[in-house]
C-alpha positions as CSV (number, residue, x, y, z in Angstrom):
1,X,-4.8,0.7,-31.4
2,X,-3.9,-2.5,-29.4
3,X,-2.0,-2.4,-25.9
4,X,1.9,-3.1,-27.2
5,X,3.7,-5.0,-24.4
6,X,7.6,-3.8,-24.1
7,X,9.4,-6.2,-25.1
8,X,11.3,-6.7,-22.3
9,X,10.7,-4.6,-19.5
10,X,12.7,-5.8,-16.8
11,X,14.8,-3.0,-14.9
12,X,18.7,-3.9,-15.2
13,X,19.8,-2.6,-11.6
14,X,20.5,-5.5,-10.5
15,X,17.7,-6.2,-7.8
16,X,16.1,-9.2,-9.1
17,X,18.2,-10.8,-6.7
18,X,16.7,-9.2,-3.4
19,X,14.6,-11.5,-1.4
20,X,11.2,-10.2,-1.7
21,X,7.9,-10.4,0.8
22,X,4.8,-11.6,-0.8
23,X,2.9,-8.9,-2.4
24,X,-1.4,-9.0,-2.3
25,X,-3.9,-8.9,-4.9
26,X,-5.3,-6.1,-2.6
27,X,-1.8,-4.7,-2.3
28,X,-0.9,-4.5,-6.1
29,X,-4.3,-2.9,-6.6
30,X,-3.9,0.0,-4.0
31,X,-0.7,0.5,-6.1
32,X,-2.2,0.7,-9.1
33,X,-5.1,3.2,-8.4
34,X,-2.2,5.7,-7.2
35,X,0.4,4.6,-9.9
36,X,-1.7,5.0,-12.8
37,X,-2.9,8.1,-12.4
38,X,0.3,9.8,-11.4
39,X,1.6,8.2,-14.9
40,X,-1.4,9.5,-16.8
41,X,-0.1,13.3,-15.7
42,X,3.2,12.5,-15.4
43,X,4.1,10.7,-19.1
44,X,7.8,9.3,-19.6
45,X,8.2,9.2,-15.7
46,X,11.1,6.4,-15.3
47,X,11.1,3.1,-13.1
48,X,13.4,4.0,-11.0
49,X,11.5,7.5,-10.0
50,X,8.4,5.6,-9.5
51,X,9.8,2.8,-7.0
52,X,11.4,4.9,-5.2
53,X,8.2,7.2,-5.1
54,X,5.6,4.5,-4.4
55,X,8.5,2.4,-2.1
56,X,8.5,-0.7,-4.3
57,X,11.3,-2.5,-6.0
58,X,11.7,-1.7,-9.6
59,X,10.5,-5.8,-10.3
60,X,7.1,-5.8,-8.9
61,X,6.3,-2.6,-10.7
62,X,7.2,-3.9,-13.6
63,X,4.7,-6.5,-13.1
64,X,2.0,-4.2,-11.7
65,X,2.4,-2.6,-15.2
66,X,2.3,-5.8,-17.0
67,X,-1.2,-6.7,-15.7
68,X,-2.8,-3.3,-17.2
69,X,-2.5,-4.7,-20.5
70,X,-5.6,-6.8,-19.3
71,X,-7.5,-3.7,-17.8
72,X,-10.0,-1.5,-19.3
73,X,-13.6,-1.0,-19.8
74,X,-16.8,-3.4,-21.3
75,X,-16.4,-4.3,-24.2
76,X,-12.7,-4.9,-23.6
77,X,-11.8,-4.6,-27.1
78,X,-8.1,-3.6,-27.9
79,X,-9.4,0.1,-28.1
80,X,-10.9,-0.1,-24.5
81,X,-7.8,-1.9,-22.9
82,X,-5.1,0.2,-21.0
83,X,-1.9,0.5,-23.3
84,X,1.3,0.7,-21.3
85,X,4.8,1.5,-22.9
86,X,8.0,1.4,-20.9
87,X,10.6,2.2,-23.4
88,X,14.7,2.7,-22.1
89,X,13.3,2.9,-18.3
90,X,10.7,5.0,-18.8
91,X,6.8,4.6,-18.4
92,X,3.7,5.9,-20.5
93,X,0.3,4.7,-20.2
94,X,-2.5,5.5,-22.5
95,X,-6.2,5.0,-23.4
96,X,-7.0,5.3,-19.6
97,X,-8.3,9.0,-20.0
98,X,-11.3,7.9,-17.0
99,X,-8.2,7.8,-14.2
100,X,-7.8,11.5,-15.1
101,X,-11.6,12.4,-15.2
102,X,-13.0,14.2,-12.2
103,X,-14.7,11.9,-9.6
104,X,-18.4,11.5,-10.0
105,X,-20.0,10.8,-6.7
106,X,-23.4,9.6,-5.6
107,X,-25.5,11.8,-3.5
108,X,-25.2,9.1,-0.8
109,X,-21.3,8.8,-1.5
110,X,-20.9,12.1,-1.2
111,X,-22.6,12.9,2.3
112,X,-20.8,9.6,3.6
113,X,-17.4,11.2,2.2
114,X,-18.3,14.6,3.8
115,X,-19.6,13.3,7.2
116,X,-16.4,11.0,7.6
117,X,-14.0,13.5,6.0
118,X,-15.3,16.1,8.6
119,X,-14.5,13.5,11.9
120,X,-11.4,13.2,10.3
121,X,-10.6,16.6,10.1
122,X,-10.6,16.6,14.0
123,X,-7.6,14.7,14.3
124,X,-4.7,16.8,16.0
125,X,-1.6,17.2,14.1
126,X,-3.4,16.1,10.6
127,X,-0.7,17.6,8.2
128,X,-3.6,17.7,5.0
129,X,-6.1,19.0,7.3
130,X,-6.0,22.5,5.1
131,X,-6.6,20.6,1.7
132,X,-9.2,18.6,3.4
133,X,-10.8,21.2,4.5
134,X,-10.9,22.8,1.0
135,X,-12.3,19.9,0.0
136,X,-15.0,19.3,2.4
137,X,-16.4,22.9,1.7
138,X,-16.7,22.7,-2.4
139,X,-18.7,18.7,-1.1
140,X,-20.8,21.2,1.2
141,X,-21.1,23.6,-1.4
142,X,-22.1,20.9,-4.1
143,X,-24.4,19.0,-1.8
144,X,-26.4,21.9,-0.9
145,X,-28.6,22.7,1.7
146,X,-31.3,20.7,0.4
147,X,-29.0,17.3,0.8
148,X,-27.9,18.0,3.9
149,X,-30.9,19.2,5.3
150,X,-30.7,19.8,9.5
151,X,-26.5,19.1,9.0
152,X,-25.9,22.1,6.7
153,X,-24.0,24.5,9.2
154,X,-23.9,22.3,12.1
155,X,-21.6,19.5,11.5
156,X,-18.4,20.7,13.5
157,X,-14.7,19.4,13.4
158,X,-14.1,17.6,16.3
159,X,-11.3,19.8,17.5
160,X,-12.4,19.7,21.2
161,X,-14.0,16.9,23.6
162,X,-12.2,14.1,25.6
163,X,-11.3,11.9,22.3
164,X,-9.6,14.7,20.7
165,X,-7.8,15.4,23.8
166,X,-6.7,12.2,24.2
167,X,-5.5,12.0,20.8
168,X,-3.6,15.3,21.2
169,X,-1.8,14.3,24.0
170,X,-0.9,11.0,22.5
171,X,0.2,12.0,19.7
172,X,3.1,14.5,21.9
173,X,4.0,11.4,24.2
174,X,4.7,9.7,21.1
175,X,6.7,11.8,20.1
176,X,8.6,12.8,22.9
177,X,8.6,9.3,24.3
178,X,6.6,9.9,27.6
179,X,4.9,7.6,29.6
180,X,0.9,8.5,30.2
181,X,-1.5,7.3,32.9
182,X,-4.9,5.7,31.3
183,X,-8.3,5.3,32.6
184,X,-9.0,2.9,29.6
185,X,-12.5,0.9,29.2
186,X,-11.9,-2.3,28.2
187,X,-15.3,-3.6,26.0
188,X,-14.2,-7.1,25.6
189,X,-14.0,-7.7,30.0
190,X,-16.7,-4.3,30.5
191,X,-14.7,-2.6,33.0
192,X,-12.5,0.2,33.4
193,X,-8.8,0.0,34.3
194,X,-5.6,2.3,35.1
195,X,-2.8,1.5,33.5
196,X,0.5,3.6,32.4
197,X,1.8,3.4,28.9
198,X,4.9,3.8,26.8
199,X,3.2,4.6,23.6
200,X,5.3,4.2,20.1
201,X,2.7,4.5,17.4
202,X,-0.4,6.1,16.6
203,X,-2.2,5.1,13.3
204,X,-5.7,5.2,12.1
205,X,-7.0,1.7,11.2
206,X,-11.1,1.0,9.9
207,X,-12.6,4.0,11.4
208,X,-11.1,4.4,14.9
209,X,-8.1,5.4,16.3
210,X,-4.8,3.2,17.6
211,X,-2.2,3.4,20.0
212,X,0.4,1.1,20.4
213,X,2.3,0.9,23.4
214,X,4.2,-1.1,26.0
215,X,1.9,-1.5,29.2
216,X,3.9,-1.7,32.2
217,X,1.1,-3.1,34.1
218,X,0.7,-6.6,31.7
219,X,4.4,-5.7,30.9
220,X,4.0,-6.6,27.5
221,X,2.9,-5.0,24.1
222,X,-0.6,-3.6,24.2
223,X,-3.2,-1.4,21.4
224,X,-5.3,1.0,22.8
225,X,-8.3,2.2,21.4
226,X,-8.1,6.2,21.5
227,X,-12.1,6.4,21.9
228,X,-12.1,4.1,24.8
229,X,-9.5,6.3,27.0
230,X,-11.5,7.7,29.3
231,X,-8.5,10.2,30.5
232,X,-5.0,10.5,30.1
233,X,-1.9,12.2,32.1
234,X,1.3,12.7,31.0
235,X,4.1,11.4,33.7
236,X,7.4,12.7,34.0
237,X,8.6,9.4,32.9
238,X,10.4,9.2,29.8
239,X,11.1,6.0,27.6
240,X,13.0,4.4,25.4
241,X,11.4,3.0,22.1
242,X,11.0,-0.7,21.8
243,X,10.4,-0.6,17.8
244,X,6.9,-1.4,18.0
245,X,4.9,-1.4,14.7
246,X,1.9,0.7,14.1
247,X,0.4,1.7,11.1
248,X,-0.2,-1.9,8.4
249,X,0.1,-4.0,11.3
250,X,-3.2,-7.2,12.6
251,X,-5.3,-5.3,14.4
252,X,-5.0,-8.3,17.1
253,X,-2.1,-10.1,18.1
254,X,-2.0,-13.4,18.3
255,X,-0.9,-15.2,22.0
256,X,-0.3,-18.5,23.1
257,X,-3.7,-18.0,25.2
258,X,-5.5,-17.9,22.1
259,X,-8.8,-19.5,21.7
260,X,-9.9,-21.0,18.1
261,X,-13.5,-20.2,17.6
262,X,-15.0,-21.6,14.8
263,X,-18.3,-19.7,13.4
264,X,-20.5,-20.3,10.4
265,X,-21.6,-16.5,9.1
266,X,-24.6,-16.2,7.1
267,X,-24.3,-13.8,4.3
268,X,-25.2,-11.0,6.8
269,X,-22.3,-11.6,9.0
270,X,-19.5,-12.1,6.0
271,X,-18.0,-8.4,7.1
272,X,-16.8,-10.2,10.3
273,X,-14.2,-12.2,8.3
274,X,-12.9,-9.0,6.9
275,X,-13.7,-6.6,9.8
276,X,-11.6,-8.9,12.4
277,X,-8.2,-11.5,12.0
278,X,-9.6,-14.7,10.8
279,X,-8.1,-18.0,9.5
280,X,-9.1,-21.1,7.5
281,X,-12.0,-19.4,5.6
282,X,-14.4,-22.0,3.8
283,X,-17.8,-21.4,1.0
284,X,-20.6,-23.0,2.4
285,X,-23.6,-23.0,0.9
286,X,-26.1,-19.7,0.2
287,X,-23.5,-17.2,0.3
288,X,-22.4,-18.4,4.1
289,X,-18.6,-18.5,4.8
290,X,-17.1,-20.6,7.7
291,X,-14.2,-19.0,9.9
292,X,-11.8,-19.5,12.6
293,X,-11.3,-17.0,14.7
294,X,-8.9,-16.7,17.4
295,X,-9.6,-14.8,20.3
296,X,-8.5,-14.4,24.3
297,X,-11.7,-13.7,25.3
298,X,-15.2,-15.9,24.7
299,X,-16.9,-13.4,26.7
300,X,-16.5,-11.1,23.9
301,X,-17.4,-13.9,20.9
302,X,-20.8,-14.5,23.2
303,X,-21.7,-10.6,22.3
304,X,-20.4,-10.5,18.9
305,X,-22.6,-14.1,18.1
306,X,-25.7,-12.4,20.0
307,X,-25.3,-9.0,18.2
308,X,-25.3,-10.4,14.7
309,X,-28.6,-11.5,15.1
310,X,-28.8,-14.9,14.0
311,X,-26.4,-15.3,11.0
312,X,-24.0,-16.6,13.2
313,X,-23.5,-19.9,14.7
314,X,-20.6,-21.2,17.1
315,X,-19.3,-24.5,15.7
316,X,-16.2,-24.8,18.3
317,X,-15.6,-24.8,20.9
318,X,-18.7,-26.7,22.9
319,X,-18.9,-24.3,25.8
320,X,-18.9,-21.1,23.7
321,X,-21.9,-22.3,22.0
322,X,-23.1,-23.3,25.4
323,X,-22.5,-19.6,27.1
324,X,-24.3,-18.0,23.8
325,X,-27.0,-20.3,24.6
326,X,-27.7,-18.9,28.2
327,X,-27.0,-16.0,27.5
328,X,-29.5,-15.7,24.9
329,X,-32.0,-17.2,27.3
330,X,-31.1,-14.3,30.0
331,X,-32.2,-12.0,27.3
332,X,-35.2,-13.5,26.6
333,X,-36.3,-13.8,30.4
334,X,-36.0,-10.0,30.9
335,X,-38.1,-9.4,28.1
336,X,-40.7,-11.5,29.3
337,X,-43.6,-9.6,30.4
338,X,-44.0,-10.1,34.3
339,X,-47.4,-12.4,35.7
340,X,-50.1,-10.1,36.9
341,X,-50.4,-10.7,40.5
């Protein structure tokens, strides 16, 4: 049976009118893998249930649905294609029985879940912690004591230790807007400094840990990463909240101090152009990509070209390339094996 596309699908409410942001290719597809499957067990589930359950305007979803029709699985005949049907508001989606199949892991897949899943657990205040739990113990129970070898039994949730404390007493400033005292390590500038906070937000971002707050000692907006606090204090001081955004948000923000660098990554260094805020990507040649990235510190660009080896080179600015140079040399001269006197 071939997909049938509604004939017309568009949600009379009366909100194709509302200004909308730009929507992703990346954001429509993190959509997708939740909306589908909630369809799949939830058949004749109307639009306006599902905007308001995934937050997004009746439109968009609409068009979200409208690019299943070309989804599906090799060969992509009509009988391997998704078929979607929204019929007087309401949504059905067939022929896309692998969204409801179990998940079928890879042995490394599934330690990487398990090890990650169990740092996660550690976080204070984690609402799902008791499902994830449940989880992580039918992964251990799967993977076995052969696959896990010396780990079986002695990979702990990090529920204790100077991160998790930090994070626990973050996470009550935030919400009872209290200032804290920091001893925070900054890695960029290699030193430690003292600082007190008015933290608003606390997300997880890319495998660490964020706070965002107003820093009274730059007296301007500030993130914080929770694994570089070295100790915290709450004060007595309390706060009022500025608004700041936190979870979604550029892990850097942009200044009028910024810097420009411009780096060519080899294929081995591509993840920095997704890993950190980058502009004006461009294909070279052999799978290399060229980037600008804007930065307040070239102290911290010389250590980030020097760490990756080789598969980066410094295009702009003329002294960066310059410090990476020296620096490089430094290296090389303690490694040097000292004359025999």
């Amino acid at each position: 049976m071939a997909p049938t596309r509604t004939k017309d699908a568009r949600p009379r409410t009366g909100r194709r009118g509302r200004h909308r942001t730009a929507t992703t290719a990346s954001d429509r597809l993190r959509r997708l893998l939740v909306v589908v499957p909630y369809v799949v067990r939830h058949p004749g589930t109307s639009l306006a249930d599902l905007a308001r359950l995934f937050g997004v305007d009746e439109g968009e979803l609409v068009q979200d649905l409208n690019m299943l029709f070309l989804s599906g699985l090799p060969p992509y005949g009509p009988g391997d294609l998704i078929d979607v049907e929204v019929d007087e508001g309401r949504v059905w989606i067939g022929m896309a029985d692998y969204f409801s199949r179990p998940v079928r892991l890879t042995h490394q897949e599934a330690l990487s879940l398990y090890l990650r899943g169990k740092s996660l657990l550690g976080a204070p205040g984690l609402a799902e912690a008791p499902a994830l739990a449940s989880a992580l113990a039918r992964i251990e129970q799967r993977l076995g004591p052969e696959a896990l070898g010396a780990l079986a039994g002695r990979v702990e949730v990090g529920t204790t230790g100077q991160a998790a404390e930090a994070l626990a007493m973050l996470r009550r400033a935030v919400e009872d807007h209290r200032t804290v005292r920091i001893d925070y390590y900054g890695a960029s500038r290699d030193e430690m400094t003292t600082r007190e906070i008015d933290p608003e937000q606390l997300f997880s971002a890319i495998g660490n840990w964020y706070v965002v707050a107003w820093d009274h000692r730059s007296d301007d907006e500030r993130m914080f990463r929770a694994d570089r606090i070295r100790a915290a204090e709450l004060t007595d001081a309390t706060f009022e909240p500025r608004g700041l955004a936190g979870a979604g948000r550029p892990l850097y923000t942009r200044s009028e101090g910024d810097v420009g660098v411009r780096l060519l990554l080899g294929p081995g260094a591509r993840w920095v152009a997704e890993y950190y805020v980058t502009e004006s990507p461009s294909e070279r040649g052999g799978g290399a990509i060229e980037v600008t990235l804007p930065t307040k510190d070239l102290a911290w660009v010389v250590k980030l070209v020097l760490r990756l080896g080789g598969e980066a080179t410094v295009l702009a600015p003329p002294e960066l390339a310059a410090r990476v140079r020296e620096a490089a040399a430094e290296m090389l001269r303690a490694y040097r094996p000292r004359a025999r006197t």
